[in-house]
Structure formats: C-alpha cells, structure tokens
C-alpha positions in Angstrom: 54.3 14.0 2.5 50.5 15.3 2.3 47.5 13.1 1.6 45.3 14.4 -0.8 42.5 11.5 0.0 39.3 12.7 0.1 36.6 10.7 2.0 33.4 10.6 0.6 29.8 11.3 2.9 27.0 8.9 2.0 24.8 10.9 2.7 25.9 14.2 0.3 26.8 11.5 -2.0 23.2 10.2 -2.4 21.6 13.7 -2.3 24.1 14.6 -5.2 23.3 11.8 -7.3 19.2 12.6 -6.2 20.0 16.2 -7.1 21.3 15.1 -10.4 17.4 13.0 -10.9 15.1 15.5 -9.3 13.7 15.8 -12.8 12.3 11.8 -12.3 11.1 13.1 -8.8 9.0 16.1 -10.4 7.4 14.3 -12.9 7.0 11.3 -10.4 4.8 13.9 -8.2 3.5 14.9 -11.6 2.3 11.7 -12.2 1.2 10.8 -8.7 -1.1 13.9 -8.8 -2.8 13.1 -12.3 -3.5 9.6 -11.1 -5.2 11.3 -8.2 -7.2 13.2 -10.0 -8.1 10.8 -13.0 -9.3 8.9 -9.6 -11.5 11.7 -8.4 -13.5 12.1 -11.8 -13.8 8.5 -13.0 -14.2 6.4 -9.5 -15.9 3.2 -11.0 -13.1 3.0 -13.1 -10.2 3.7 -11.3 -11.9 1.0 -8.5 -12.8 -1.5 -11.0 -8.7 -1.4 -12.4 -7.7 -1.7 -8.7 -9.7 -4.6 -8.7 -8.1 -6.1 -11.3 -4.5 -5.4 -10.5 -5.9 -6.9 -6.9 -6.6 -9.7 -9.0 -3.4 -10.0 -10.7 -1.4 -9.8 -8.1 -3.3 -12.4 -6.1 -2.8 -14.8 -8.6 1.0 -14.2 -8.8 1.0 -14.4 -5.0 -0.5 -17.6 -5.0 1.7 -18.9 -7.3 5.0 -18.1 -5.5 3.2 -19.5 -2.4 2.7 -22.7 -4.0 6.1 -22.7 -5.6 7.5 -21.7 -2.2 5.2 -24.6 -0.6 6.4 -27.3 -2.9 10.3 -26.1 -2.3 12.4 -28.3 -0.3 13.9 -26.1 2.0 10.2 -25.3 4.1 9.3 -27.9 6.5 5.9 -29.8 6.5 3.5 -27.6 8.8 4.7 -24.3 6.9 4.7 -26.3 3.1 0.9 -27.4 3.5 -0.4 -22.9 4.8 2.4 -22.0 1.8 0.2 -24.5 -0.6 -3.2 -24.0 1.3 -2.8 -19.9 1.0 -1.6 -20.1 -2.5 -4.7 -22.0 -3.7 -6.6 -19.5 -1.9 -5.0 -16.6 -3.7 -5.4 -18.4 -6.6 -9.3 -18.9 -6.4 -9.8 -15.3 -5.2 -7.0 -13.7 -8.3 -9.8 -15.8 -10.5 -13.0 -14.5 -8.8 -11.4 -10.8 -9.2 -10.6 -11.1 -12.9 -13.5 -12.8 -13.5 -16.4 -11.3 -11.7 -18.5 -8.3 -13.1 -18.2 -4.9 -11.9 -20.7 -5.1 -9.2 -18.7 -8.5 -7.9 -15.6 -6.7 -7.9 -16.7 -3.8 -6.1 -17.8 -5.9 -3.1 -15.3 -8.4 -3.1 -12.7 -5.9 -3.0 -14.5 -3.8 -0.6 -14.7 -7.0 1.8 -11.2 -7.4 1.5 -10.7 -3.8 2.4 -12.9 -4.5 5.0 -11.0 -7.5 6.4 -7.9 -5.9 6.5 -8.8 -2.5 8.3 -10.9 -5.1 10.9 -7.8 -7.7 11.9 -5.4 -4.4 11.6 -8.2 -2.4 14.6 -8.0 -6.3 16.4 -4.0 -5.8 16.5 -3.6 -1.6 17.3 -6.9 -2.4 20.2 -4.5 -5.6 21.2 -1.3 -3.5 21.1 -2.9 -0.6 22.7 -4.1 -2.1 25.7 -1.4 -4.8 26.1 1.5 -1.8 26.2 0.7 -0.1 29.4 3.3 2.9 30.1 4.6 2.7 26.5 4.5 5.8 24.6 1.9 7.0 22.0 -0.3 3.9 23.5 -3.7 6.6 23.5 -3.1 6.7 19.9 -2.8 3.1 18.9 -6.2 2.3 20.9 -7.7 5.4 18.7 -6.5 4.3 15.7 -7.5 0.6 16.8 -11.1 1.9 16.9 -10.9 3.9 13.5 -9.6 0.8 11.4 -12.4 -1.6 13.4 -14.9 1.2 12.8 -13.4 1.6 9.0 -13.2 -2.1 8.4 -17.1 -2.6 9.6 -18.4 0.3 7.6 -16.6 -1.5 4.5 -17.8 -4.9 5.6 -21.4 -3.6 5.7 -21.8 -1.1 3.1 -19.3 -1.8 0.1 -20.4 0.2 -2.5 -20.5 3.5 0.0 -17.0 2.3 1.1 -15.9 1.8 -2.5 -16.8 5.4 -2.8 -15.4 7.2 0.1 -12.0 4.5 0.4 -11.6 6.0 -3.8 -12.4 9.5 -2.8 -9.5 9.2 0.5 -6.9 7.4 -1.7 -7.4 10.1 -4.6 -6.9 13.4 -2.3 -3.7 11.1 -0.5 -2.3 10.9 -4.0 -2.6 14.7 -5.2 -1.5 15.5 -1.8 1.4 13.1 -1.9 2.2 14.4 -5.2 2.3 17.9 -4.3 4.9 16.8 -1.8 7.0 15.3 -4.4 7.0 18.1 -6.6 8.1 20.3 -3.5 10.8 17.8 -2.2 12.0 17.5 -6.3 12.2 21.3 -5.9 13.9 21.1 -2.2 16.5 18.1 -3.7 17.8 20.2 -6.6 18.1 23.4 -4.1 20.4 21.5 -2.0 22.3 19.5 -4.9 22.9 22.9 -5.9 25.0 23.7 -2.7 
C-alpha cells in the first residue's frame, strides 16, 4: 500500500502565496517611494500631516489608556499611570490638532527630541552596563548619536524638522526601491 500524502513546507507555502501577491508588494514599494518623494518637495506639509496623525493617534492612545485604566482587571498602582498617561495623551493629541503650524513643528520636534534623548540614556546605559557582550562599541556609538540627535532636536526644532523630513524621505525611496526589487526577487522564486 503506498502513501500518496504530501507534506506541505511553511515556508514554500508562504513564498507561494507571496509569489501569487508580489503585485501588492510592487506597488507597495511604488507607493513607499512616491510618499518619499512628495516628502522631499513639499517638507512643511508632509511635517505638518505627521503632526497631525501624531495628534490623532495620541488621542486614541490616551483613550485606550484610560479605558484600560478604568478596567477591572489592572490593579490600583498600574490603573492611576494607565489614567494619568491617558490624560496626558489626551491633552498633547489636543495641543497637536489644535496648534498652528509653527506649534506643531516644535512640539513635534520636542517630542522627536525626547525620544532620540531617553533612547541615547538607554543604548549609553546598555553599552556600558554589557561588558564582554558583543556589538557593545556599537550600542555606546549609537547611544551618543541618538543623545546627540535628540539634543540637536531639542535645541533647534525647526532645523531638526528639516533635516529628521529630509532623513525619513531618502529612508522611504530607499526602502521602496527595496520593495520593488524583493517584489521582483518574490515572483522569481514563486516561479520555481
């Protein structure tokens, strides 16, 4: 008695069904590179909608916080920093929605700012704290780059504004150029 019981691989399985959708992946990278560029030639626009979306998303943030906060299943130290952060995002989603151009440049920027800081704190932190572990030269270098990054943004928003736009634009022409390439690369290997 023979078997004729094939067994499936995962992995050919979800480059078949991939292969069969590379079209979504071109026009993804398609997309991806005319958002870059739209970025490039109109900056103060494609900043201030980032600002908004910031905005937006803040605000539904801080809602799920609070709704998260008020649940019964979170226990009293973690329901008042659920409610506490959610009424921050709150009054922040407003300020962003609300504020004029200028305002949403530099709040956004400070927020940019912030981040890049707290994430140099934690790389420095991790960097010097992992003696003997691997790649720890590069987390102490990148440590610097995002304190350096977050401090430029901190004390010059509008110049930050600029070049973080400018950095974000080429990463999203160059990020679409590689999905266009791996569409191309996908449907080679469906093919086989």
């Amino acid at each position: 008695m023979s078997s004729d019981v094939q067994t499936s691989d995962p992995l050919t399985d979800t480059v078949d069904s991939i292969g069969k959708s590379w079209l979504l992946v071109l026009l993804l990278g398609v997309l991806t590179i005319g958002v870059g560029i739209a970025a490039l030639n109109h900056p103060v626009s494609a900043y201030a909608t980032i600002a908004v979306l910031f905005g937006v998303w803040l605000i539904v943030s801080g809602i799920t916080s609070i709704i998260r906060g008020l649940g019964s299943h979170v226990d009293g130290g973690s329901r008042v920093l659920l409610v506490i952060s959610g009424g921050i995002s709150l009054y922040l989603g407003s300020l962003f929605l609300h504020a004029s151009i200028a305002e949403k440049f530099a709040l956004l920027s400070l927020y940019i700012g912030i981040v890049f800081l707290f994430r140099g704190i934690v790389d420095l932190v991790a960097g010097f704290g992992g003696k003997g572990q691997s790649g720890r030269g590069w987390t102490i270098f990148m440590g610097f780059v995002g304190m350096g990054a977050g401090l430029y943004m901190i004390n010059h928003p509008f110049a930050g504004a600029a070049t973080w736009i400018t950095v974000m634009s080429w990463f999203l022409i160059i990020l679409g150029t590689m999905e266009i390439v791996g569409a191309f690369q996908v449907r080679s290997a469906a093919k086989h």
